[in-house]
GUSESE-761065 format. One line per field, with one value per residue: residue number from 1; x, y, z of N, C-alpha, C, O in turn. Coordinates in nm, 2 decimals, m for minus. Example, Ala and Ser with C-alpha at 12.3 -4.5 7.8 and 13.67 -1.06 7.14 Angstrom:
BEGIN
num: 1  2
n_c1: 1.32  1.28
n_c2: m0.57  m0.22
n_c3: 0.78  0.71
ca_c1: 1.23  1.37
ca_c2: m0.45  m0.11
ca_c3: 0.78  0.71
c_c1: 1.32  1.29
c_c2: m0.33  0.00
c_c3: 0.78  0.79
o_c1: 1.42  1.34
o_c2: m0.33  0.11
o_c3: 0.85  0.80
***
This chain:
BEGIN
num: 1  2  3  4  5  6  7  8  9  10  11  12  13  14  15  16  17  18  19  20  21  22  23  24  25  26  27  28  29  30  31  32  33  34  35  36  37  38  39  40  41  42  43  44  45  46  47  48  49  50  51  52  53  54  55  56  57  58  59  60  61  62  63  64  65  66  67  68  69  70  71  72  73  74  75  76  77  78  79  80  81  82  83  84  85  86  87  88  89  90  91  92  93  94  95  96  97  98  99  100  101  102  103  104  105  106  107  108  109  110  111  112  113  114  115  116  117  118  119  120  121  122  123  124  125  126  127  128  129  130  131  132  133  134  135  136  137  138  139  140  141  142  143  144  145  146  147  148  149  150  151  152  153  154  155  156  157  158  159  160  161  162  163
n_c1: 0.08  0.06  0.19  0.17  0.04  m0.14  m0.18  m0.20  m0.40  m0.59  m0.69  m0.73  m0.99  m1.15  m1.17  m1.33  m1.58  m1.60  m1.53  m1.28  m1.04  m1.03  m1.26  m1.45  m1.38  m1.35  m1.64  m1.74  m1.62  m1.71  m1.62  m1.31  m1.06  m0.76  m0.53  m0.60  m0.76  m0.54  m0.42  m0.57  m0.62  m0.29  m0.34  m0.52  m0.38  m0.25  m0.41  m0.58  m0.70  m1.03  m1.07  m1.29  m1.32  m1.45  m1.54  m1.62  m1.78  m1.81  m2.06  m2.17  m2.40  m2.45  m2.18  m2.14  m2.39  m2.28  m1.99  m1.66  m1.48  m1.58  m1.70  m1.41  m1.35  m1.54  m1.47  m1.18  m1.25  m1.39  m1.17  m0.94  m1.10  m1.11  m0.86  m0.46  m0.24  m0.22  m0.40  m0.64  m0.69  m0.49  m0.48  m0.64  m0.91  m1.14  m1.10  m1.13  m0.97  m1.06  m1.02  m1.24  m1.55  m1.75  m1.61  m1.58  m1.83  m1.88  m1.72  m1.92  m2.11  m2.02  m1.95  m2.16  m2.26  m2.12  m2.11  m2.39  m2.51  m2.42  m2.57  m2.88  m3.24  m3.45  m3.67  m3.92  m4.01  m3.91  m4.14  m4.26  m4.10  m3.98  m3.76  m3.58  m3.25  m3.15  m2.99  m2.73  m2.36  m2.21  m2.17  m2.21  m2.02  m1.88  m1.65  m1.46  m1.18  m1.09  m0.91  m0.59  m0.62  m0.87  m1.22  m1.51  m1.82  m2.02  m2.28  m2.41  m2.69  m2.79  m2.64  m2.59  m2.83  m3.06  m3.26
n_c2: m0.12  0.23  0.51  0.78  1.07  1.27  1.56  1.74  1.63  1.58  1.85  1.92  1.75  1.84  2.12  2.08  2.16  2.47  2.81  2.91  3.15  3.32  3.27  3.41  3.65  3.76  3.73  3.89  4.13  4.20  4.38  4.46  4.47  4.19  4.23  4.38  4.18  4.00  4.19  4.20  3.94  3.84  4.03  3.89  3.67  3.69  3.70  3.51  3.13  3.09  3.40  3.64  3.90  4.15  4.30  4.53  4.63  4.92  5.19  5.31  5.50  5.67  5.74  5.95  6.10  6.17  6.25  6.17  6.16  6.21  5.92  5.78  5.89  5.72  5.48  5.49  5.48  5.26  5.07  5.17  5.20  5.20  5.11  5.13  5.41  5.20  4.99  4.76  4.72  4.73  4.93  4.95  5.02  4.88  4.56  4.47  4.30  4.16  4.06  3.94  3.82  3.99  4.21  4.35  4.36  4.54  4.78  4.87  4.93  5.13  5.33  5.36  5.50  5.74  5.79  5.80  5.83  5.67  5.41  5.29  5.32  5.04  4.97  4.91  5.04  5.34  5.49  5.57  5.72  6.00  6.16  5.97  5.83  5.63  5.52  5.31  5.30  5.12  4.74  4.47  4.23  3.93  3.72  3.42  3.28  2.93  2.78  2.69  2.92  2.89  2.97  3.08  3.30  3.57  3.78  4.00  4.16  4.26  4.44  4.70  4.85  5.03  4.95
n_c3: 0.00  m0.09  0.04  m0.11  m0.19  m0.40  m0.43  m0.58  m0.83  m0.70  m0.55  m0.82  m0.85  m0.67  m0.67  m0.93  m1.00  m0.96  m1.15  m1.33  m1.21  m1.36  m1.53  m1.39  m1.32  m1.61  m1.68  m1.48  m1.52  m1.82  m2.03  m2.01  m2.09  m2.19  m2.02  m1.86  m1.75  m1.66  m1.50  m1.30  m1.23  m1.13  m0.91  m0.74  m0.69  m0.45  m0.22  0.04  0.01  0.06  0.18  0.18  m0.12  m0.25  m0.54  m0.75  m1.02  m1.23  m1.22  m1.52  m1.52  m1.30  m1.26  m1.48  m1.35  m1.08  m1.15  m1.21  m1.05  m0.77  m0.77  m0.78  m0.53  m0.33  m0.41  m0.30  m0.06  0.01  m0.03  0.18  0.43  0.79  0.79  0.84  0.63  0.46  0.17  0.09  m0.19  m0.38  m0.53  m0.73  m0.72  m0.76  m0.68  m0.40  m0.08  0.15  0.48  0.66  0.59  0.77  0.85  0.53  0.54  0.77  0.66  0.44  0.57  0.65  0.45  0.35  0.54  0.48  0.26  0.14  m0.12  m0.30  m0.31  m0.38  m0.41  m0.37  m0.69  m0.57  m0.37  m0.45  m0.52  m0.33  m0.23  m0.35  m0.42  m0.42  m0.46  m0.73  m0.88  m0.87  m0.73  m0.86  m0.96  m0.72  m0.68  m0.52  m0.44  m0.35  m0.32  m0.39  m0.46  m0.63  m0.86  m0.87  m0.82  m0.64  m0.70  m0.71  m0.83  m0.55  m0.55  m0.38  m0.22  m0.29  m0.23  m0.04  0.23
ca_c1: 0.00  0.13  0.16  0.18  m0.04  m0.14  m0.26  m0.28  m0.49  m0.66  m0.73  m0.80  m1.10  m1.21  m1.29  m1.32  m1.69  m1.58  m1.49  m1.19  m1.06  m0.98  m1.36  m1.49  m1.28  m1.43  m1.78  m1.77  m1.56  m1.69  m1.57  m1.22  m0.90  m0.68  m0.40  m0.65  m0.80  m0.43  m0.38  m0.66  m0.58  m0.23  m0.40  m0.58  m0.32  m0.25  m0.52  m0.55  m0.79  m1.14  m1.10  m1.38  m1.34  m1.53  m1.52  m1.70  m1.81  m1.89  m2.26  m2.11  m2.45  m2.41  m2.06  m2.23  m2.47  m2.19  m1.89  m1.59  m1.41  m1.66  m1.67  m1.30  m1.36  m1.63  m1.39  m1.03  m1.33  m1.36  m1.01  m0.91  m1.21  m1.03  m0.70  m0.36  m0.13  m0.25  m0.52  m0.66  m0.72  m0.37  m0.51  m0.70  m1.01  m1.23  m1.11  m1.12  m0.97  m1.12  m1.02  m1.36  m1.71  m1.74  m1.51  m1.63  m1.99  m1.84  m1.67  m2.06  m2.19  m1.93  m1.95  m2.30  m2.26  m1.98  m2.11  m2.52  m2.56  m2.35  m2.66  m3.03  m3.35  m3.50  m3.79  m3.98  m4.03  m3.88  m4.25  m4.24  m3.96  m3.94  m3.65  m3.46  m3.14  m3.24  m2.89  m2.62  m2.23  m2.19  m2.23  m2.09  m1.99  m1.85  m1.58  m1.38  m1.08  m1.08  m0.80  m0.52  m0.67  m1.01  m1.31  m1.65  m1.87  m2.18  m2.32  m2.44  m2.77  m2.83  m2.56  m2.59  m2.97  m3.11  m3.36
ca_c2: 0.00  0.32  0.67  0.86  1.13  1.38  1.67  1.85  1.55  1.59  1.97  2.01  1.75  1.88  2.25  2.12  2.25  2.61  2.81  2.95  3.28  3.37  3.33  3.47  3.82  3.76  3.69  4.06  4.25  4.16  4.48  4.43  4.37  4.04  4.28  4.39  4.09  3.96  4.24  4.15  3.74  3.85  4.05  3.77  3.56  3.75  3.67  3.35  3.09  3.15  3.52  3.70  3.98  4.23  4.33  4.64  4.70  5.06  5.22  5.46  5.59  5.68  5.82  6.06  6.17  6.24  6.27  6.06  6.23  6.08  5.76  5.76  5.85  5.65  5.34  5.50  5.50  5.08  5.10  5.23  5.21  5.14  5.05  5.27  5.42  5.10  4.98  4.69  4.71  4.77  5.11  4.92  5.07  4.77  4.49  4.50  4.20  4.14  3.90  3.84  3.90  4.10  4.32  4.37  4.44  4.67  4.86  4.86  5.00  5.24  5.34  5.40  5.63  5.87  5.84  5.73  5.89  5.52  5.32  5.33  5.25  4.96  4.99  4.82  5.16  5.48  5.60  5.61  5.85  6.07  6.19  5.84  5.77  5.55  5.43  5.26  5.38  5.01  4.59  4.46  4.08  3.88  3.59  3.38  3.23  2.82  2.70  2.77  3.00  2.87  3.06  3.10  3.41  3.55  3.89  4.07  4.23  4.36  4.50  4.91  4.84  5.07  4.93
ca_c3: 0.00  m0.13  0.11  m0.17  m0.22  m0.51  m0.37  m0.68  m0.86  m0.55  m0.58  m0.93  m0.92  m0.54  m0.72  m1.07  m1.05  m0.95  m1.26  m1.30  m1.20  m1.52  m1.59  m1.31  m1.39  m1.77  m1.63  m1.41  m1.61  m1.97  m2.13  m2.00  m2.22  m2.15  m1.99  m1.72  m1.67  m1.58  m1.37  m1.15  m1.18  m1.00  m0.73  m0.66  m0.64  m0.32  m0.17  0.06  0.01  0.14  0.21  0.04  m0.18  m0.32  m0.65  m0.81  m1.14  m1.21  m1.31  m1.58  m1.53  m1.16  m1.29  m1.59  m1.27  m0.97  m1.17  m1.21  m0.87  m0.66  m0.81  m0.71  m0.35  m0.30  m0.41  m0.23  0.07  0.01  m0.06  0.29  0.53  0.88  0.77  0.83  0.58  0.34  0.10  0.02  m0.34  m0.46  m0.62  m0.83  m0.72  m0.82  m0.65  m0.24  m0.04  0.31  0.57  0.72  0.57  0.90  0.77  0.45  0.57  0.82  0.57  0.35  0.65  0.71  0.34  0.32  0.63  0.42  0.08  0.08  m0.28  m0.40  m0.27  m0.41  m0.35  m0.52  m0.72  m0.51  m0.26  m0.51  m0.54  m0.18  m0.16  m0.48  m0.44  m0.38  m0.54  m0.82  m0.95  m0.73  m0.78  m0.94  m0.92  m0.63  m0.64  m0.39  m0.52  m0.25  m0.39  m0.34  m0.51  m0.72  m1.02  m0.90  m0.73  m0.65  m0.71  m0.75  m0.81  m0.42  m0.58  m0.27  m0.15  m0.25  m0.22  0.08  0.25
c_c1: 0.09  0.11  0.13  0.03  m0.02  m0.21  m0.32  m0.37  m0.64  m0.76  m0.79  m0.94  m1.20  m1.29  m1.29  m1.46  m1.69  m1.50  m1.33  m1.17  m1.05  m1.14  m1.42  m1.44  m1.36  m1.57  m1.82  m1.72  m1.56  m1.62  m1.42  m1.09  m0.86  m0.60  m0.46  m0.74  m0.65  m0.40  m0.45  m0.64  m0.44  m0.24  m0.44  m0.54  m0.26  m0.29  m0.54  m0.70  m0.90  m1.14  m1.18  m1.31  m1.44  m1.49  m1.64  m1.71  m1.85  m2.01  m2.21  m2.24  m2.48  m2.29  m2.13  m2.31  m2.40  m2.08  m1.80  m1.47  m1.49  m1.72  m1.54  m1.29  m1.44  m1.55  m1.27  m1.18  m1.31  m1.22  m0.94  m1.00  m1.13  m0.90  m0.60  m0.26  m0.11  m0.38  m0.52  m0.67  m0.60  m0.36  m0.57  m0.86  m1.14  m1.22  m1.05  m1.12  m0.98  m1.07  m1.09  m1.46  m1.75  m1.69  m1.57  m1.79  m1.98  m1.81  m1.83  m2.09  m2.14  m1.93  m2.04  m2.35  m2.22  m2.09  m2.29  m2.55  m2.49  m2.46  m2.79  m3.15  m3.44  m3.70  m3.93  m4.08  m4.02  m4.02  m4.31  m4.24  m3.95  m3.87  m3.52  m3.37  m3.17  m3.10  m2.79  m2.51  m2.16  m2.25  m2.16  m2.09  m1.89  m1.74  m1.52  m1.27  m1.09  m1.00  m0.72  m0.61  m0.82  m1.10  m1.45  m1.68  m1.98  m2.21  m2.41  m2.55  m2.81  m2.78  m2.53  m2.70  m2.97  m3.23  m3.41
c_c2: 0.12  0.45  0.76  0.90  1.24  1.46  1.77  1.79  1.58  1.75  1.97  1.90  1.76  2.02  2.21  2.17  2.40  2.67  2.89  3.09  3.36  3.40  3.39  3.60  3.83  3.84  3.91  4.17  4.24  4.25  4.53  4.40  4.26  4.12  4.35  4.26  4.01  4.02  4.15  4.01  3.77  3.93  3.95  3.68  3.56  3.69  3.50  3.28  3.11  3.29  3.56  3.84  4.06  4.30  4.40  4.68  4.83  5.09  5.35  5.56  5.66  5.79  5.92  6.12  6.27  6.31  6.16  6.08  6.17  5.97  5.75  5.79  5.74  5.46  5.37  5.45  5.34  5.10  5.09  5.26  5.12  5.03  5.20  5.31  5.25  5.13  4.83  4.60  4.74  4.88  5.04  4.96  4.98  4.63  4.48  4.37  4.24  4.04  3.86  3.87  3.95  4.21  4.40  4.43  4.52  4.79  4.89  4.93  5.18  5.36  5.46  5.51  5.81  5.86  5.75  5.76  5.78  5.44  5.41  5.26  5.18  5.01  4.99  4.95  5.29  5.53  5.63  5.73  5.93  6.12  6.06  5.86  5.63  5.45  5.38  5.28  5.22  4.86  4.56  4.31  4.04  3.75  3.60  3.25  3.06  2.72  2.77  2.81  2.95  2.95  3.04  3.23  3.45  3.74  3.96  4.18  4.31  4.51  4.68  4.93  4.93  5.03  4.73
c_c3: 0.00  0.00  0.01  m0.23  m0.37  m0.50  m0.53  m0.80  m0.78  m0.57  m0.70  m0.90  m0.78  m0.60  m0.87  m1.12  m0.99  m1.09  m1.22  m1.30  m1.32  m1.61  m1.51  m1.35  m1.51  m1.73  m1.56  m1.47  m1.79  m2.04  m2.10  m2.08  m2.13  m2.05  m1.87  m1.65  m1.64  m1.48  m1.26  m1.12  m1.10  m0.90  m0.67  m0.62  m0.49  m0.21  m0.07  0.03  0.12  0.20  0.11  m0.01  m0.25  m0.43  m0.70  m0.94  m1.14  m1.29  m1.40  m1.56  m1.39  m1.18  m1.36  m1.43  m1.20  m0.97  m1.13  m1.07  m0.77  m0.65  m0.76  m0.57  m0.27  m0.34  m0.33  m0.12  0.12  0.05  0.10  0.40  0.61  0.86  0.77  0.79  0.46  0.27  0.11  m0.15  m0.45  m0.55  m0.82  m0.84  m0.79  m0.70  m0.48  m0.20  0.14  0.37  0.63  0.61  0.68  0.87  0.66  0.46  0.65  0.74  0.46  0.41  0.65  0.57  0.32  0.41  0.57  0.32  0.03  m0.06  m0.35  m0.36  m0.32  m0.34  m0.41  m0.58  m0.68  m0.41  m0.31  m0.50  m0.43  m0.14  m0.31  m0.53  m0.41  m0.52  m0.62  m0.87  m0.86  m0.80  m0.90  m0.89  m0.87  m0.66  m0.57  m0.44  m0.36  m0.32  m0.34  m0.39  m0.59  m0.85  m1.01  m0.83  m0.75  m0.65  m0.72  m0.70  m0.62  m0.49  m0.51  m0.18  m0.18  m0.29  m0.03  0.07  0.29
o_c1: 0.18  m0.01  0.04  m0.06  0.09  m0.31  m0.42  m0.42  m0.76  m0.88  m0.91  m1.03  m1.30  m1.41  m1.26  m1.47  m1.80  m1.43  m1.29  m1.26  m1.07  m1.16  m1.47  m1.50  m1.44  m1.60  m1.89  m1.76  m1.46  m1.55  m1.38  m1.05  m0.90  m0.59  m0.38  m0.77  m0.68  m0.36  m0.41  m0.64  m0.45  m0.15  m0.41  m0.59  m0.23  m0.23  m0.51  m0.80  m0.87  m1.24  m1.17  m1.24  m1.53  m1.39  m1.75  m1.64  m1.94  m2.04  m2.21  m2.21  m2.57  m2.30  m2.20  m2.26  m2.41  m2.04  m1.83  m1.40  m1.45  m1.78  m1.56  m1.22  m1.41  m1.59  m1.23  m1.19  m1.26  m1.19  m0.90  m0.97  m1.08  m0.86  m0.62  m0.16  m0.01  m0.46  m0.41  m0.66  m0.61  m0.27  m0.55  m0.93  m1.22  m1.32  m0.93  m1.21  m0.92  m1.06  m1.07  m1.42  m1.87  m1.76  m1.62  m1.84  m2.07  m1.87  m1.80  m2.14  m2.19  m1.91  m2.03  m2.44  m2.25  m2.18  m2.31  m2.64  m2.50  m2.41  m2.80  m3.15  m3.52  m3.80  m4.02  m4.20  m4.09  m4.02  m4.41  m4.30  m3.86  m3.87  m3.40  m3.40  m3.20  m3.11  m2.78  m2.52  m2.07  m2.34  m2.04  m2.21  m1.80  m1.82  m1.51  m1.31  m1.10  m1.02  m0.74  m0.67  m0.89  m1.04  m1.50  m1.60  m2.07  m2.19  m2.53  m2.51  m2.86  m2.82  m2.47  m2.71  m2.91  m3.31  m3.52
o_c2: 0.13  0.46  0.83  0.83  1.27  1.45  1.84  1.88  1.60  1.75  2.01  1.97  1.70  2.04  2.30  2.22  2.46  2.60  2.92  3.17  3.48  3.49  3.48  3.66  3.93  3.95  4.00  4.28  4.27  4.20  4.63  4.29  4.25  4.05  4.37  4.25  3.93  3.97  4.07  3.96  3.75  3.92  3.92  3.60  3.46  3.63  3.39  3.35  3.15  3.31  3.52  3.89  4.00  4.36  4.35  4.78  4.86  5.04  5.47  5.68  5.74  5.90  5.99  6.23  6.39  6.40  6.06  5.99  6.08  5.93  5.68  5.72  5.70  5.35  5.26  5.32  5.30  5.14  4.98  5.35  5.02  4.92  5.31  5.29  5.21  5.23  4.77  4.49  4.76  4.91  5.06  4.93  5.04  4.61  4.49  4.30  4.32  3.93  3.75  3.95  3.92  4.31  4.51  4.53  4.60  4.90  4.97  5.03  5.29  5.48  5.58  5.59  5.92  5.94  5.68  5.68  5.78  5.34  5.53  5.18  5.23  5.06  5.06  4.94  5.37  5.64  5.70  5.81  5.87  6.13  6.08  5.88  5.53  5.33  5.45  5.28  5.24  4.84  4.59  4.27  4.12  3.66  3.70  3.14  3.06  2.59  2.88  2.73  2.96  3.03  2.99  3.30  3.36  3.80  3.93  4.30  4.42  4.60  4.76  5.02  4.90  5.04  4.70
o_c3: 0.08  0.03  0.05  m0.28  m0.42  m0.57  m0.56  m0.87  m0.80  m0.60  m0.70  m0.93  m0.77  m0.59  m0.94  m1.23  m1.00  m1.15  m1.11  m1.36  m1.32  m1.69  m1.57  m1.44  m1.51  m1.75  m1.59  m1.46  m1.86  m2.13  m2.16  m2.11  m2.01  m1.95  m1.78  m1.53  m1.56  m1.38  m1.17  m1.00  m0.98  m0.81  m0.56  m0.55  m0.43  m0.12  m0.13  0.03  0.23  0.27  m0.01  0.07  m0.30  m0.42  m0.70  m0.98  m1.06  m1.39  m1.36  m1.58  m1.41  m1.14  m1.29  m1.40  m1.22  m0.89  m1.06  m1.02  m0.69  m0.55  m0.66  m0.50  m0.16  m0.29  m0.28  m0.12  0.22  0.16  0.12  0.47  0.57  0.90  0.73  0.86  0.40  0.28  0.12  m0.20  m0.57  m0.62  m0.94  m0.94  m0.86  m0.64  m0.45  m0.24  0.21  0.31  0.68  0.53  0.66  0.88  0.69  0.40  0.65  0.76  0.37  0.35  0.65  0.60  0.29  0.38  0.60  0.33  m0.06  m0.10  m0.47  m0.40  m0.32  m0.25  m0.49  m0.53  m0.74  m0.39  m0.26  m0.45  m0.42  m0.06  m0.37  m0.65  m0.38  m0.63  m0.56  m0.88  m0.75  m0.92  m0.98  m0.81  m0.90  m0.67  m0.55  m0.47  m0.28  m0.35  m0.22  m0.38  m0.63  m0.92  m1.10  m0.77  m0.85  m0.60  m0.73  m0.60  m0.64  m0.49  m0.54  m0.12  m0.11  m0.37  0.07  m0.03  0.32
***
């Protein structure tokens, strides 16, 4: 009877139903070139398994509204919400790595305190409020790394939803 193991047999067919990061990046950043979706595959390689991330698409129409200045604070804000003389996001202003989801929903809360004009109000209630904020500053998704180059993901519909 053999000891020998093959961990990485082992790995690839433990996440071989997670897609790869490579499409997950595709998948959220369709309109991306190859040469930014590598950036973002080695940030993530950063990244330890199971830490979530947050990753941000932007609402160009949110941008056209606020301007492209507070689109960029409102991501340095992610970026740097209770951390000192760092970032998370390597000044990539898209892609925010967390070490808890505690964290991360701290930093949402904390967000939405500074900068509520990046959160809306869904449809569901606007004729409520007439003056609600109708567009959210972008799509947030949620990926957590679970293997080499592999991941899970999934759009956070909710998440710059008030209410």
């Amino acid at each position: 009877m053999s000891n020998t193991t093959y961990p990485e047999s082992n790995e690839m067919s433990e996440y071989a139903n997670f897609p790869s990061t490579h499409k997950a990046l595709k998948t959220i950043f369709s309109q991306a070139s190859n040469q930014e979706i590598a950036t973002y595959e080695r940030q993530l390689d950063n990244v330890e398994n199971l830490d979530p991330v947050l990753i941000i698409s932007p609402n160009q129409v949110w941008i056209n509204q606020h301007g492209l200045l507070a689109y960029r604070a409102v991501m340095d804000a992610f970026a740097t919400d209770g951390l000192r003389n760092r970032r998370r996001d390597e000044n990539s202003r898209c892609v925010f790595h967390f070490a808890t989801v505690t964290e991360l929903y701290t930093t949402r809360r904390n967000i939405y305190s500074l900068f509520p004009n990046a959160f809306f109000v869904p449809l569901s209630i606007q004729a409520q409020l007439p003056n609600a904020q109708q567009q959210p500053v972008g799509t947030a998704w949620i990926l957590t790394k679970v293997g080499i180059r592999k991941s899970d993901f999934g759009e956070d519909d909710r998440f710059f939803c008030i209410g």
